[in-house]
N, C-alpha and C positions, 0 to 999 in steps of 0.2 A: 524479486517481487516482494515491496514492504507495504503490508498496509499493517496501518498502527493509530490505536483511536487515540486522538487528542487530550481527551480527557482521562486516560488511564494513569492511573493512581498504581499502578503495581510495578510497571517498566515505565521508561521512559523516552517519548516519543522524541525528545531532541537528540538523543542516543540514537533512537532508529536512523535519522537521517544525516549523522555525524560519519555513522557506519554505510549506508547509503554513500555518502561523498567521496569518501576512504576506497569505496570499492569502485567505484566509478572511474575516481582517477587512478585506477589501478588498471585500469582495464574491463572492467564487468560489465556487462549491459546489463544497468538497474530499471528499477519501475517504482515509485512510491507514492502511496496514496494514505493519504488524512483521512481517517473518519472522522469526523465531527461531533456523531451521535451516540458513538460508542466507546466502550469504556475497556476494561484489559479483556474482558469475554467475549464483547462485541453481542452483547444478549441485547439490548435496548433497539439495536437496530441491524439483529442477525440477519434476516432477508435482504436487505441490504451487500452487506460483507459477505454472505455467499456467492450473491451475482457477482459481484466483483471480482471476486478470487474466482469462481468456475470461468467466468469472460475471457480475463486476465489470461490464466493458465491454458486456457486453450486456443484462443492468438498463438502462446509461445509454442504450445506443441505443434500447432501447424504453420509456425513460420510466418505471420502475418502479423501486420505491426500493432502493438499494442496501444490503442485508443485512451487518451483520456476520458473521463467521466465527466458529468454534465457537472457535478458538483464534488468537492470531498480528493479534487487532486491536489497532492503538494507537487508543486511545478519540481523539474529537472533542469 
């Protein structure tokens, strides 16, 4: 599970999803999601990035398939 804001200045988001790829075709069942709004803290648009990461996480812990978001997904 990668969420990673777009506009982060500190990491780098083409890195998140390079490594996303790498794992995937390795075997991993990934999930990657763009924020759009948020930046390396995810402070601009933290209500946001907690629903998503709580959502996320707990699809995987019960086994049920993890949903895209209405906005802010990088496709798989």
């Amino acid at each position: 599970m990668l969420l990673h804001g777009t506009a982060d200045r500190v990491t780098d988001a083409e890195g998140s999803w390079r490594f996303a790829d790498r794992a995937r075709r390795a075997g991993a069942r990934v999930h990657t999601v763009a924020m759009p709004r948020g930046g390396h803290t995810m402070l601009r648009d933290a209500r946001h990035w907690h629903r998503l990461t709580v959502d996320r996480v707990a699809a995987l812990l019960d086994g049920t398939p993890v949903h895209d978001a209405a906005d802010g997904v990088r496709p798989e």
